[in-house]
C-alpha positions as CSV (number, residue, x, y, z in Angstrom):
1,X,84.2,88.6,98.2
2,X,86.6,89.4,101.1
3,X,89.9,91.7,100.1
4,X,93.7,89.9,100.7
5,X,94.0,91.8,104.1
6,X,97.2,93.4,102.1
7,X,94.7,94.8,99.5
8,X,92.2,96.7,102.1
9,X,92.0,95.9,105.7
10,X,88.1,95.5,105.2
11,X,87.3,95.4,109.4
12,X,89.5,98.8,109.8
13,X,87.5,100.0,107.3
14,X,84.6,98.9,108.4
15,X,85.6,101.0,111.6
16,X,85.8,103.3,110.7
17,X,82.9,104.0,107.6
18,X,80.6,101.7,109.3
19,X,78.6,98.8,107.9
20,X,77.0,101.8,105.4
21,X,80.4,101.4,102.9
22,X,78.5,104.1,100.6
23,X,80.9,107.2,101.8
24,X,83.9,105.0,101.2
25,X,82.5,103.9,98.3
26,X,82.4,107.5,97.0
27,X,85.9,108.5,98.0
28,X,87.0,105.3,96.4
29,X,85.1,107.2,92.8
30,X,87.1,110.2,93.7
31,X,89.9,108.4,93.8
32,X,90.0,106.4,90.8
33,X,89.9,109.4,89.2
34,X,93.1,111.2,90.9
35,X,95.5,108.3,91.3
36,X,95.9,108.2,87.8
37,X,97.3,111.7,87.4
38,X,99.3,111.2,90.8
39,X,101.0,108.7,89.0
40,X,101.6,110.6,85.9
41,X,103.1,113.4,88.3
42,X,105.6,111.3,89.8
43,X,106.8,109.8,86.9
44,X,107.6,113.0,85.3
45,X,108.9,114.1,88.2
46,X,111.5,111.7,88.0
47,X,111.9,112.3,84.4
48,X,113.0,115.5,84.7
49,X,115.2,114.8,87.4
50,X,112.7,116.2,90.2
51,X,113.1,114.2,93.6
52,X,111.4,116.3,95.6
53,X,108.9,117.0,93.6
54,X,108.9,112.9,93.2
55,X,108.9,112.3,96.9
56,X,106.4,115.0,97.9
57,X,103.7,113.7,95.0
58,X,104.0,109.8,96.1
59,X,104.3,111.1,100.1
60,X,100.3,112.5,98.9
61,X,99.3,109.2,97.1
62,X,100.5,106.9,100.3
63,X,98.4,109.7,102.4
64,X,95.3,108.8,100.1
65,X,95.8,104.9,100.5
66,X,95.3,105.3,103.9
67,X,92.1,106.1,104.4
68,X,91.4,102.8,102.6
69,X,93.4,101.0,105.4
70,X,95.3,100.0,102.0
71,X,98.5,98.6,103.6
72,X,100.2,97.2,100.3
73,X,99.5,100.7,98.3
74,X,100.5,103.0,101.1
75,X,103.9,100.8,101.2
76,X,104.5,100.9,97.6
77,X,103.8,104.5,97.9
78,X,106.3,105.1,100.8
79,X,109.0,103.1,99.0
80,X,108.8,105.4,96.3
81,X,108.8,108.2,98.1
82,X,111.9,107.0,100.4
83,X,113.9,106.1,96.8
84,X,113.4,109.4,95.5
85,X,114.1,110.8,99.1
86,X,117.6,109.1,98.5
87,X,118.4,109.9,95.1
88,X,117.8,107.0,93.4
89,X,115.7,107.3,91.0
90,X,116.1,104.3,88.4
91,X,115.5,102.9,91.7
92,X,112.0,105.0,92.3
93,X,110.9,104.7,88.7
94,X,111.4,100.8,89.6
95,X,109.2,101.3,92.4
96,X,106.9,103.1,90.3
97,X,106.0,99.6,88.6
98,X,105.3,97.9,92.0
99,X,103.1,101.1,93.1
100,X,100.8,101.0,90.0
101,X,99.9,97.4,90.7
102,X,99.0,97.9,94.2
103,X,96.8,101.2,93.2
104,X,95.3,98.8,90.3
105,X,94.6,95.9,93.0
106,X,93.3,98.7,95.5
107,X,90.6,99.7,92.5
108,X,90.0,96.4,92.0
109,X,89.4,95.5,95.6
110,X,87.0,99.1,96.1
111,X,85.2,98.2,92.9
112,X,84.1,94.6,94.2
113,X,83.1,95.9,97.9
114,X,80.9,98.7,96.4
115,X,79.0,96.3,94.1
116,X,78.6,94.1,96.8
């Protein structure tokens, strides 16, 4: 099953892993088990008031995306990033919602290509 192109740009990926997906398939493991915490860091961040600390942990998590050509998550990321940037955080914590179902549609997305 072929990825929504704003899930995981599969030919990029492709590109750049090869046809052999098992690396990316790996760092998609190691990954699933990070983005979790990331999460949880940026949300306390913003609990506590922390901006920067806010901007600089979501800045890491759009960083990660990327290597998964994951256009949707790296944007969700970098809109969180830019809120927190600004001040607003009800705003970011908003964002925060949107960012966790892009990361969640990511996994699902990795999952599916490395069973395939």
């Amino acid at each position: 099953m072929k990825p929504p192109p704003d899930v995981l740009d599969l030919a990029a990926l492709r590109r750049n892993f090869g046809e052999d997906l098992a690396f990316a398939g790996r760092l998609a493991a190691k990954f699933e088990g990070r983005y979790p915490g990331q999460l949880a860091a940026i949300a306390g961040a913003l609990a506590r008031g922390d901006a920067a600390a806010a901007a600089e942990s979501a800045h890491r998590l759009a960083g990660e995306t990327s290597v998964f050509y994951a256009l949707a998550a790296r944007q969700a990321a970098l809109h969180v990033e830019d809120l927190a940037r600004a001040g607003d955080l009800p705003g970011a914590v908003e964002a925060c919602a949107t960012l966790r179902e892009e990361l969640e549609r990511l996994m699902h997305s990795l999952r599916e290509l490395s069973a395939s």
